[in-house]
N, C-alpha and C positions, 0 to 999 in steps of 0.2 A: 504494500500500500504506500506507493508514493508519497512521500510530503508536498510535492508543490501543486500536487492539481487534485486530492484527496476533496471529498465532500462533507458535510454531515452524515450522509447515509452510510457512506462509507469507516465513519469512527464508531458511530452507536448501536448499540443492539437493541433497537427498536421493537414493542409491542406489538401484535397481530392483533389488532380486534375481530372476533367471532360474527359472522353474519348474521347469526341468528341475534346477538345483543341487541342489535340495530329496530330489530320487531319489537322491542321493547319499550323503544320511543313512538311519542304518537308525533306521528308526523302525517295529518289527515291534511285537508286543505285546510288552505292559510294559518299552517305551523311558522313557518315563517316569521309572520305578524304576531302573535300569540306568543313566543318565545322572546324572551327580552336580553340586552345585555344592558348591566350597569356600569356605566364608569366613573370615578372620581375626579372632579375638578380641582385644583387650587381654589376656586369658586365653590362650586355647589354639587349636587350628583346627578349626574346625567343618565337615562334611562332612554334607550333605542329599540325598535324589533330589530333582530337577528336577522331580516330582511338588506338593513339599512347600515350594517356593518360597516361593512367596507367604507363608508361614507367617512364616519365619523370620524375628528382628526385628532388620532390618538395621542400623538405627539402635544397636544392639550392637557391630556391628564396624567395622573398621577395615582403611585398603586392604591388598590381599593383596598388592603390593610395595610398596617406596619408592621413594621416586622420589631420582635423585639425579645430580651433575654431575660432570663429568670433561673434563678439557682436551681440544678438538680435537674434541670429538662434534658429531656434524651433526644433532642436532634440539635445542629451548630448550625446558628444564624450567623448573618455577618456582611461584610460586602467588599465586592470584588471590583478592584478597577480593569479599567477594557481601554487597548490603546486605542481599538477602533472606532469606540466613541469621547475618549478623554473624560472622563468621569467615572463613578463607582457606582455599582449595579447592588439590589440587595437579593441575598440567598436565604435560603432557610432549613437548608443541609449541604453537607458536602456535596453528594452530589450534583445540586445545582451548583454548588460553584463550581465543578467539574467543568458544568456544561460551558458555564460563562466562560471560561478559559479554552474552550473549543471553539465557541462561537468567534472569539478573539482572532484563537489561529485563524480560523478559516476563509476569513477577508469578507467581503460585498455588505459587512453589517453596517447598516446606517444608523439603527438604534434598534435598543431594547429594552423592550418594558416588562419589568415585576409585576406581578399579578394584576393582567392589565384590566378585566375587567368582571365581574360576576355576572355568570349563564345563567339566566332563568330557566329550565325548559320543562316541558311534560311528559309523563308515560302512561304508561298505563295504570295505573298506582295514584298517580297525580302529581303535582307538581315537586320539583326538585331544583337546586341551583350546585353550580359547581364553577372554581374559579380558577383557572386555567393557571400556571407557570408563569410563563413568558409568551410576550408575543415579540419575534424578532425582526426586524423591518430590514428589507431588502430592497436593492434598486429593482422599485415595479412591482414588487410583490412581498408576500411576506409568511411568515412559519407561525402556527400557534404549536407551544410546545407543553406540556407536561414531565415533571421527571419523577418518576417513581422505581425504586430499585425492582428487580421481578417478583424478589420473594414475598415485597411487599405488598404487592399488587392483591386487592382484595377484589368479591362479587359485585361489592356495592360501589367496587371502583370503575369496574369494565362497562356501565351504563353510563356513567360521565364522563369519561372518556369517546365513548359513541355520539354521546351529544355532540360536544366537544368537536369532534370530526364532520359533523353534521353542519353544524354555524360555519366553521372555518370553510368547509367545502361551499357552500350558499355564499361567502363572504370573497371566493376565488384563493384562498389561503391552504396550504399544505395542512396538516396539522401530523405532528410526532410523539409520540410516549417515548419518551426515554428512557431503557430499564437497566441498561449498565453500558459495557464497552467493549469492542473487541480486544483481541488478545493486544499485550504491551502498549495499546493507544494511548493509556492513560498517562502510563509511567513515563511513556513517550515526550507528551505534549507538559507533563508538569516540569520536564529536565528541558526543553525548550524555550519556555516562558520564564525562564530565568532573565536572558538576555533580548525579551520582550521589546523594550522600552529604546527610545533614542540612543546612539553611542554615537562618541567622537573617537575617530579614524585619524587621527595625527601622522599618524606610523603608515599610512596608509597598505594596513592588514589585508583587508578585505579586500582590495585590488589584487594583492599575493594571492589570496587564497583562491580566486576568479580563475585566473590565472593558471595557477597550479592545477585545478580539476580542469579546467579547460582542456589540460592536452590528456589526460584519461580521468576516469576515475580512479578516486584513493581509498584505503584505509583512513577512518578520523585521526588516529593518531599521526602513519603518517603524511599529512594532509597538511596538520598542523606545525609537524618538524619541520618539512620544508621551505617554514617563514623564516623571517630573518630572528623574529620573537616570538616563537613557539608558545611561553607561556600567555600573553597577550591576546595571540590568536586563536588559541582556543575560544576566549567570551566570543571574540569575532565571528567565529566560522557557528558558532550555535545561535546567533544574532541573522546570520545570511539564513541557516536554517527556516527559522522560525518565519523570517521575512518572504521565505519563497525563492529567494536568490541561489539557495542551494539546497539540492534534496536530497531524501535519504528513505530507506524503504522501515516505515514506521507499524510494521505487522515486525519487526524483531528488535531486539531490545537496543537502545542506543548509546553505545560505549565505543573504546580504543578501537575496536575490530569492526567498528559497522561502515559498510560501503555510503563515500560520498560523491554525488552526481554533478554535474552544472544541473541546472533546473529546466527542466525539458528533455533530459537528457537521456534518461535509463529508456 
């Protein structure tokens, strides 16, 4: 799995929702209208059919809870900066931060929002609401996401999640369960995002290192001897990484020994 042209589909191990869940929701005529989302204002709270989604300018509001800590709770809130939108996102487990730090990698994010809005919708049972993860904004389009590890995945999860996929679909939106990650992607992307952030090239490394894979591919280790400042370039060459400038196959673990590519290249 490539680093420089890798997807989300390609990092996550994404949930299957069951066809049958979906007969669960009533989706008669004009479910649509009938189904609502809530959004929070810095103003006031805003309330839309599920019709009119896509409309709404999310980039307006603000999450519909907050997030917040308290002694002795058994999941970690917290929040995570993202170069790709220069600000701090808020989580409410590790694994959401996980994701924030993929979405990161993965470039075309233009924003993303914390629990951006609560689902009203109906079943057969009656009325129910469920409040989605993230919604992550794309040039043109955009992802509603959920992250729930699998084990945790419960009965009374897999119908709001089917909603979930219902609005988002009606809204022209993907939507994603997130239930964990493929093999070494995690350990991967968290040894990348070290060297995340802006760096100054004085020395100019990263032209070396260009260079050097330019006329084959290397070993990381020696990739990095062959600079003038080995130790230096090591941040460097894990900064081109991250950046996309240079890649490396992120389905095996990333150390001395792992093959590095020019970006395009393998």
């Amino acid at each position: 799995m490539w680093s420089h042209n890798c997807t989300l589909d390609d990092l996550v191990a994404p949930y299957t929702i069951a066809p049958g869940v979906f007969g669960r929701l009533e989706t008669g005529p004009g479910w649509a209208r009938r189904w609502t989302a809530a959004w929070k204002t810095s103003g006031a709270g805003v309330i839309c059919p599920v019709q009119d989604l896509a409309d709404f300018p999310a980039l307006a509001s603000v999450p519909t809870r907050g997030f917040t800590w308290r002694a002795r709770q058994r999941h970690r809130p917290g929040l995570q900066y993202m170069v790709a939108t220069g600000r701090m996102h808020g989580f409410e487990s590790l694994a959401e931060r996980r994701l924030l730090l993929a979405l990161d990698f993965l470039g075309g994010v233009e924003e993303v929002l914390s629990q951006p809005f609560k689902l009203r919708f109906t079943t057969g049972d009656g009325g129910e609401d469920h409040t989605p993860d993230y919604l992550v904004l794309l040039r043109g389009t955009a992802v509603l996401v959920d992250v729930r590890p699998g084990h945790l995945v419960k009965d009374e999860d897999l119908v709001k999640f089917a909603a979930a996929e219902q609005a988002a679909a009606t809204a022209g939106w993907r939507y994603v369960v997130v239930t964990g990650w493929r093999h070494h992607m995690a350990t991967g992307l968290d040894a990348l995002s070290a060297r995340r952030r802006a760096m100054s090239d004085r020395l100019g490394l990263e032209g070396e290192l260009l260079e050097l894979v330019a006329e084959r591919p290397q070993r990381f280790v020696e990739l990095v001897e062959g600079t003038s400042l080995p130790a230096v370039a090591r941040a460097h060459a894990v900064h081109l990484l991250w950046h996309r400038r240079l890649a490396v196959d992120l389905s095996q673990p990333l150390c001395d020994a792992a093959w590095i590519y020019p970006a395009g290249g393998p």
